[in-house]
PAKEBA-915895 format. One record per residue: x, y negated, z of N, C-alpha, C in turn; residue in three letters; chain; residue number from 1. Coordinates in steps of 0.2 Angstrom, whole numbers, padded with zeros to 4 digits. Atoms other than C-alpha are relative to their C-alpha. Example, Ala and Ser with C-alpha at 12.3 -4.5 7.8 and 13.67 -1.06 7.14 Angstrom:
<lummis>
lummi n_east 0004	n_north 0006	n_up 0000	ca_east 0062	ca_north 0022	ca_up 0039	c_east 0004	c_north -0006	c_up 0000	rest ala	kette A	nr 1
lummi n_east -0004	n_north 0006	n_up -0001	ca_east 0068	ca_north 0005	ca_up 0036	c_east -0004	c_north -0005	c_up 0003	rest ser	kette A	nr 2
</lummis>
This chain:
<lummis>
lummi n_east -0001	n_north -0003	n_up -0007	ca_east 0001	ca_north -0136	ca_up 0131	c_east -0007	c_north 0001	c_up 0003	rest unk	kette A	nr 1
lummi n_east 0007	n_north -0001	n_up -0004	ca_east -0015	ca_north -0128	ca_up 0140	c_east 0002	c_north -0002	c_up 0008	rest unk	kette A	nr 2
lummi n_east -0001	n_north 0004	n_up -0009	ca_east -0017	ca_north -0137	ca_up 0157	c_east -0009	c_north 0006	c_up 0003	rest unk	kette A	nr 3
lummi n_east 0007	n_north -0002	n_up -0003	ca_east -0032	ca_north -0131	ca_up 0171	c_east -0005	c_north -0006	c_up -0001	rest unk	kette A	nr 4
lummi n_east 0004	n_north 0006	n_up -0001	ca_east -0046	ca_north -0144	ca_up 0169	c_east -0008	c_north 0004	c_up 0006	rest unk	kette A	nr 5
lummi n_east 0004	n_north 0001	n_up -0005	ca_east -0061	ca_north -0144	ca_up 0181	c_east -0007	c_north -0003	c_up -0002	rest unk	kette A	nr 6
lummi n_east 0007	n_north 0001	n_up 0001	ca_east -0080	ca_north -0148	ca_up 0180	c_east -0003	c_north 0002	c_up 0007	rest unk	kette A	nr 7
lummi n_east 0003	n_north 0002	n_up -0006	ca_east -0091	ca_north -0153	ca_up 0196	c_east -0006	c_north -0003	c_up -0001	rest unk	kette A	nr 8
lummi n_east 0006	n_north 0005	n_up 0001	ca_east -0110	ca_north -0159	ca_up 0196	c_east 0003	c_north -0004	c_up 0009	rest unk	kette A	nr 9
lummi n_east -0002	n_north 0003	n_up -0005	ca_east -0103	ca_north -0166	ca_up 0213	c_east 0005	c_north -0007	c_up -0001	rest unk	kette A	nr 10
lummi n_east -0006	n_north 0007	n_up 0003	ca_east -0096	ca_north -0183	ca_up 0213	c_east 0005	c_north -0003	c_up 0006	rest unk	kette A	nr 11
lummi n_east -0009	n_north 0000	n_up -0004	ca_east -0078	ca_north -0186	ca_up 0221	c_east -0004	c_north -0002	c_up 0008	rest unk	kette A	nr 12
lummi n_east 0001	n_north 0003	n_up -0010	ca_east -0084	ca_north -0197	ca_up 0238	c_east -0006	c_north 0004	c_up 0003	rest unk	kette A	nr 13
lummi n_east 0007	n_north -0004	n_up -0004	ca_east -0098	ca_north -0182	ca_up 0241	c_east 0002	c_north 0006	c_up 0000	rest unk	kette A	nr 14
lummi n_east -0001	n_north -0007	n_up -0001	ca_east -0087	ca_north -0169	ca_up 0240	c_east 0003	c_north 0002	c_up 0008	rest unk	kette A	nr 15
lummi n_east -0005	n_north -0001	n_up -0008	ca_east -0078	ca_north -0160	ca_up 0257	c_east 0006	c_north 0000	c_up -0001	rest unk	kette A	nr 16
lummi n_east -0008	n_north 0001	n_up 0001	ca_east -0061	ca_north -0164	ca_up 0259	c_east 0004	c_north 0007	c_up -0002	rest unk	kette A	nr 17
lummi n_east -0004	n_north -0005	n_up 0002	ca_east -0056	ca_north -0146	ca_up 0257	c_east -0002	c_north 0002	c_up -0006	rest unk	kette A	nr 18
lummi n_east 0001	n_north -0003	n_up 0007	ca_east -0062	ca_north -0143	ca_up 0241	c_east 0002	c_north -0008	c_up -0004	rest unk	kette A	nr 19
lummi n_east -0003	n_north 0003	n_up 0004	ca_east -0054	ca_north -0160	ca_up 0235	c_east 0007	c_north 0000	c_up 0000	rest unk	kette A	nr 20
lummi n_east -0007	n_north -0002	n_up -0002	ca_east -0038	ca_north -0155	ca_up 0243	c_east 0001	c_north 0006	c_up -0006	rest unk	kette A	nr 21
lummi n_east -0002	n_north -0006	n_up 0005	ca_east -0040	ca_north -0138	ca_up 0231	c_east -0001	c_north -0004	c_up -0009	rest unk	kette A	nr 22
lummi n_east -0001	n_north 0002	n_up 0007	ca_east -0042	ca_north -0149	ca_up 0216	c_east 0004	c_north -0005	c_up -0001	rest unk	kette A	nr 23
lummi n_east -0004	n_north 0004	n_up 0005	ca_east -0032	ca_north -0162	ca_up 0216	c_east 0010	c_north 0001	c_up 0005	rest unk	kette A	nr 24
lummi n_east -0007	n_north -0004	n_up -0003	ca_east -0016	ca_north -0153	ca_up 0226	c_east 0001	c_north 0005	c_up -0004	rest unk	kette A	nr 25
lummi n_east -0002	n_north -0008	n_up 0004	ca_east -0017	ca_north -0136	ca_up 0220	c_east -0001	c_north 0000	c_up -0005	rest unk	kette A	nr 26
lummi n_east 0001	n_north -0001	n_up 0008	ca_east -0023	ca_north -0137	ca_up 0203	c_east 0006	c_north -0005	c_up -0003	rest unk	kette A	nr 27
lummi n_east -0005	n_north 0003	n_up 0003	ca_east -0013	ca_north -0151	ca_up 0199	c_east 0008	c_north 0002	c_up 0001	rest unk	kette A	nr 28
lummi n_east -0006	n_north -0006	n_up 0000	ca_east 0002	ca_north -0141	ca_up 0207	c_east 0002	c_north 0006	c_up -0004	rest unk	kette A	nr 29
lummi n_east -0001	n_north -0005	n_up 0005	ca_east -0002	ca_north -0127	ca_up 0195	c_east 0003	c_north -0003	c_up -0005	rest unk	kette A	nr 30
lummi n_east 0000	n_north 0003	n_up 0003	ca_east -0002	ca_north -0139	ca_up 0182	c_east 0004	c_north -0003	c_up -0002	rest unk	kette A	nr 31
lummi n_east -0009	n_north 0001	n_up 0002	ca_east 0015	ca_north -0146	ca_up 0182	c_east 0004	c_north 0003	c_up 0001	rest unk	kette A	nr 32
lummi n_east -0004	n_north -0008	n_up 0000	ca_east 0023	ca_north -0131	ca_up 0188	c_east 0001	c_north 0005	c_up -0004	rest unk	kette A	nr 33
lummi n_east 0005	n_north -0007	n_up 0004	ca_east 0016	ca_north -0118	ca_up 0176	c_east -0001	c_north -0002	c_up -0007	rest unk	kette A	nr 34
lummi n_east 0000	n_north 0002	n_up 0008	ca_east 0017	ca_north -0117	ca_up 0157	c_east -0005	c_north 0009	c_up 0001	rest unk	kette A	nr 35
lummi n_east 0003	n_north -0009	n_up 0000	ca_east 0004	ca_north -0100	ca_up 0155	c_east -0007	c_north -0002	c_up -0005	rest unk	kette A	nr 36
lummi n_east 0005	n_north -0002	n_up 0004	ca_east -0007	ca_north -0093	ca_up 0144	c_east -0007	c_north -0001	c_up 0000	rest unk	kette A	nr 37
lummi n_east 0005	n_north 0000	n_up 0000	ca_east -0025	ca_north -0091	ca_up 0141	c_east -0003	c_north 0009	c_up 0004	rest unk	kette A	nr 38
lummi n_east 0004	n_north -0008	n_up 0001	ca_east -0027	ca_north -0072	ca_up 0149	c_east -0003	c_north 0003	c_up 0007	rest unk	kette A	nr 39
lummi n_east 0004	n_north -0001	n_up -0010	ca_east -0037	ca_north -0063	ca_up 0164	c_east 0006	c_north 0000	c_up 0005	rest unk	kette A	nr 40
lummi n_east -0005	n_north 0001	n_up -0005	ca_east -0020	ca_north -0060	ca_up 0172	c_east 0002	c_north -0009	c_up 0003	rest unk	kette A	nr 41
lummi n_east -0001	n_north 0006	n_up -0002	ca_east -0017	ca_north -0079	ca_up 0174	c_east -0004	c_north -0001	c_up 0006	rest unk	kette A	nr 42
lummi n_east 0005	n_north 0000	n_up -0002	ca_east -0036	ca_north -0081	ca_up 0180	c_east 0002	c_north 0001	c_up 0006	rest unk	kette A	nr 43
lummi n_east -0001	n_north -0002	n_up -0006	ca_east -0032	ca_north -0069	ca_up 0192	c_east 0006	c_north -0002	c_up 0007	rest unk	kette A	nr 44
lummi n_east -0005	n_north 0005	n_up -0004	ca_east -0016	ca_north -0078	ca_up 0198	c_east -0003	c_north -0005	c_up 0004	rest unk	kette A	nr 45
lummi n_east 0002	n_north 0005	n_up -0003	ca_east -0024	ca_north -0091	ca_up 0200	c_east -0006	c_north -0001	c_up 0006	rest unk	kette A	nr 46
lummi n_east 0004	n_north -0001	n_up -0007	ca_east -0038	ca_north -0086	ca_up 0211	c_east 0002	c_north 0001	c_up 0004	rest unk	kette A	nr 47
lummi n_east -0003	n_north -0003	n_up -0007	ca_east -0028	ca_north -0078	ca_up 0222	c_east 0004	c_north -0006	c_up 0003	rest unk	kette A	nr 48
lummi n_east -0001	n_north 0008	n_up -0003	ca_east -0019	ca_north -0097	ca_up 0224	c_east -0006	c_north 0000	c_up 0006	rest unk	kette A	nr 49
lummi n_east 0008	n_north 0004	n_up -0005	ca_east -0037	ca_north -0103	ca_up 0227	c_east 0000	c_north 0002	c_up 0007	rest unk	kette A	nr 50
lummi n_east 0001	n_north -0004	n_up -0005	ca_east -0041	ca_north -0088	ca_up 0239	c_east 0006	c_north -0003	c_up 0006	rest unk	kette A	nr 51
lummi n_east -0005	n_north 0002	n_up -0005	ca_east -0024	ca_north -0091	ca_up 0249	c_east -0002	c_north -0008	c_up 0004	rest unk	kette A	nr 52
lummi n_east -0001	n_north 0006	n_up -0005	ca_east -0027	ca_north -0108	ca_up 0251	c_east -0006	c_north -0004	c_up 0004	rest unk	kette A	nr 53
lummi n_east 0005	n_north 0001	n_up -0007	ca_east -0043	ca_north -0108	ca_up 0258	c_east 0000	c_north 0002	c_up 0005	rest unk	kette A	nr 54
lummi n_east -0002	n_north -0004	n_up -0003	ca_east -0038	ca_north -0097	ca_up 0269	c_east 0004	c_north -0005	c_up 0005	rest unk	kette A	nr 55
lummi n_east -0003	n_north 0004	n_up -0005	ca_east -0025	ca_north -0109	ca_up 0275	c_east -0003	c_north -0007	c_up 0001	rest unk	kette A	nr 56
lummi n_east 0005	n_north 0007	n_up -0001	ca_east -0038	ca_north -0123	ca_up 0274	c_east -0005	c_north 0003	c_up 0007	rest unk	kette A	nr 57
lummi n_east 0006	n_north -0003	n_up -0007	ca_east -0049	ca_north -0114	ca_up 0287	c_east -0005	c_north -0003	c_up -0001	rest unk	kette A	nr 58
lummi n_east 0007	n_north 0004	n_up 0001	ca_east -0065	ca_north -0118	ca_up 0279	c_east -0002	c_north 0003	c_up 0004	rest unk	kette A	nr 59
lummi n_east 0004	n_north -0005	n_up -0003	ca_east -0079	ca_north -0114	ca_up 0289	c_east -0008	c_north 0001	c_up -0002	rest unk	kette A	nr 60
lummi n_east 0005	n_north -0003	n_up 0004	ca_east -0093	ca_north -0113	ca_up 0277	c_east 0002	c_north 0008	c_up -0003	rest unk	kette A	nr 61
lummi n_east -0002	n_north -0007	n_up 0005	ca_east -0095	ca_north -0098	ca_up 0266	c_east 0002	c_north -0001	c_up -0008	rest unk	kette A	nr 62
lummi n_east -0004	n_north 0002	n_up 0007	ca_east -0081	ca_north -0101	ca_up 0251	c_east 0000	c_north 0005	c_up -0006	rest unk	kette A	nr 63
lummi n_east -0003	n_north -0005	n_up 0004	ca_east -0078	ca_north -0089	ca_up 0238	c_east 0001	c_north -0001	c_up -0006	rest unk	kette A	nr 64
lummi n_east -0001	n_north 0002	n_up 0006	ca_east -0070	ca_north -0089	ca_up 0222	c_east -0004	c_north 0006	c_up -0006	rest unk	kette A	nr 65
lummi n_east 0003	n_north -0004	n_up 0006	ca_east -0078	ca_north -0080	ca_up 0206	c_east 0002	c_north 0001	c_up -0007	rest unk	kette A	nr 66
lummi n_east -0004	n_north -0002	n_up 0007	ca_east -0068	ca_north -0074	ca_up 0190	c_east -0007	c_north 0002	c_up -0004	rest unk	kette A	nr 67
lummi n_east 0005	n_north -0001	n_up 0005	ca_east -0082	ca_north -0074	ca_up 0175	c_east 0005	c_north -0001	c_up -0007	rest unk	kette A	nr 68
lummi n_east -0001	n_north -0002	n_up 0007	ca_east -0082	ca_north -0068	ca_up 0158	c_east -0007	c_north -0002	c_up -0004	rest unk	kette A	nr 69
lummi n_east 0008	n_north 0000	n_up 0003	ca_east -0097	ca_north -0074	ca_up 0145	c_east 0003	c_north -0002	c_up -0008	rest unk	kette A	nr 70
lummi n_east 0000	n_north 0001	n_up 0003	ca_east -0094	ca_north -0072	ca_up 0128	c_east 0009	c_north -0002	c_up -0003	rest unk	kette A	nr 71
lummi n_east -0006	n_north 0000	n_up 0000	ca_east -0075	ca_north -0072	ca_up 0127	c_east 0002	c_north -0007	c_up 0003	rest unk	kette A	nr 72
lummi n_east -0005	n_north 0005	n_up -0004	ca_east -0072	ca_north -0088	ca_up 0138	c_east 0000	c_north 0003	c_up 0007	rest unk	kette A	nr 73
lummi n_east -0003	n_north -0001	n_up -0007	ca_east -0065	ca_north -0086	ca_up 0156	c_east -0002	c_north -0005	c_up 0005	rest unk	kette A	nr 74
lummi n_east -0001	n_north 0006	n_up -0004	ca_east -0068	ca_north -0096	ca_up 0170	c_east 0000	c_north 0003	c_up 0007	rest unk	kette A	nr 75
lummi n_east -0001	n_north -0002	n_up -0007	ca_east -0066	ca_north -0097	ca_up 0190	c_east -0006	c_north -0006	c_up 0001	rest unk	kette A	nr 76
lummi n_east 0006	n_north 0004	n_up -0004	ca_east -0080	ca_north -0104	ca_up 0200	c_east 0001	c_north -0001	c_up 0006	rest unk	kette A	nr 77
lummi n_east 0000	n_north 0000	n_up -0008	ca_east -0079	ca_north -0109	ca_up 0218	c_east -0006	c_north -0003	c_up 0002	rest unk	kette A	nr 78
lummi n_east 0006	n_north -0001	n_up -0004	ca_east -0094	ca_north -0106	ca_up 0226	c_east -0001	c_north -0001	c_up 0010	rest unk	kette A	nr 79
lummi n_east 0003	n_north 0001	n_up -0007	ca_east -0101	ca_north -0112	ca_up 0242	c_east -0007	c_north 0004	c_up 0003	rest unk	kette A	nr 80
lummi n_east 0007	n_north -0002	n_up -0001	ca_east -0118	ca_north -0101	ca_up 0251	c_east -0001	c_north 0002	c_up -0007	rest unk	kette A	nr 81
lummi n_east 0003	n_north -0002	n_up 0006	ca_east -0119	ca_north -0094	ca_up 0232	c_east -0002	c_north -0007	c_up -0004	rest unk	kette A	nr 82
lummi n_east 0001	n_north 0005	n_up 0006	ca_east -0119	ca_north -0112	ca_up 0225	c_east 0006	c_north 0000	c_up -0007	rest unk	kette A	nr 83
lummi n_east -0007	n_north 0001	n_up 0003	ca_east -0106	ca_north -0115	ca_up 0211	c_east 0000	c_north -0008	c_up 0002	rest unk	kette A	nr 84
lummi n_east -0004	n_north 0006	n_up 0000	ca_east -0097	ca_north -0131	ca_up 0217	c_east 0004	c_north -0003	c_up -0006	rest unk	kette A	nr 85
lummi n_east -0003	n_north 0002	n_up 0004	ca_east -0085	ca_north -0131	ca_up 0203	c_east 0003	c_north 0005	c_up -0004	rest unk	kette A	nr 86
lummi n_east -0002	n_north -0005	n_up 0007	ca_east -0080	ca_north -0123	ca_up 0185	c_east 0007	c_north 0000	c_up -0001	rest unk	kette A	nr 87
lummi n_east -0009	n_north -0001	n_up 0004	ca_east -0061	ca_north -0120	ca_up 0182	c_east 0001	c_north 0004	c_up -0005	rest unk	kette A	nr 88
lummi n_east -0002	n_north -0005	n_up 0006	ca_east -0054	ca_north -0116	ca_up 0166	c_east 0007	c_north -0002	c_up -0003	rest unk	kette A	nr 89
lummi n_east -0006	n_north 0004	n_up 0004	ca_east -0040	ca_north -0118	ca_up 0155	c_east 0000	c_north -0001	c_up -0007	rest unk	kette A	nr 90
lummi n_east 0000	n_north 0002	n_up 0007	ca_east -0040	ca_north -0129	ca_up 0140	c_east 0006	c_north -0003	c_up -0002	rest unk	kette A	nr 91
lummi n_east -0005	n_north 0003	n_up 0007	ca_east -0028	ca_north -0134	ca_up 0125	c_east -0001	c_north -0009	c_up 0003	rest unk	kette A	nr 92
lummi n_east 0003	n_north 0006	n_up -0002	ca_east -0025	ca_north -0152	ca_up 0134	c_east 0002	c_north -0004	c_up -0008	rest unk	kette A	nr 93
lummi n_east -0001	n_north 0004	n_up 0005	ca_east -0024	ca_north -0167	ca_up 0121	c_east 0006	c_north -0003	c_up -0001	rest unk	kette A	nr 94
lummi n_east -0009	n_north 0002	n_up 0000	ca_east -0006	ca_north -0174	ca_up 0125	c_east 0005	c_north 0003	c_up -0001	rest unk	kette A	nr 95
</lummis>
């Protein structure tokens, strides 16, 4: 079963509460709710989550999310001021 997994050079107690609330609510929301594919449609689903629920987080930095392609992998990025804060992707989990 392909799950979302996540990558951060940020470490948990130095992150902002709204960007731990989108990872460990809505991702893991995805992720027991949702059996889906590997394809840019999904991706795009998924941002559009993300998007929404920043929106209803009322960040007040500059948030944005970013769909990338490199070499036939996919990933989402949630960027702060143009930093990447965190990689999202979906991989083949081991269980």
């Amino acid at each position: 079963m392909k799950q979302l997994i996540y990558k951060s050079n940020l470490k948990p107690d130095k992150m902002p509460a709204w960007l731990t609330c989108l990872l460990n609510i809505t991702l893991d929301d995805i992720n027991n709710n949702h059996v889906f594919g590997d394809s840019i449609e999904v991706y795009e689903w998924i941002q559009w989550i993300l998007n929404t629920h920043l929106k209803e987080l009322d960040v007040k930095s500059s948030v944005t999310t970013e769909l990338v392609a490199d070499e036939g992998k996919t990933a989402l990025f949630i960027k702060r001021s143009g930093r990447i804060l965190v990689s999202i992707y979906i991989k083949e989990s081991n269980g």
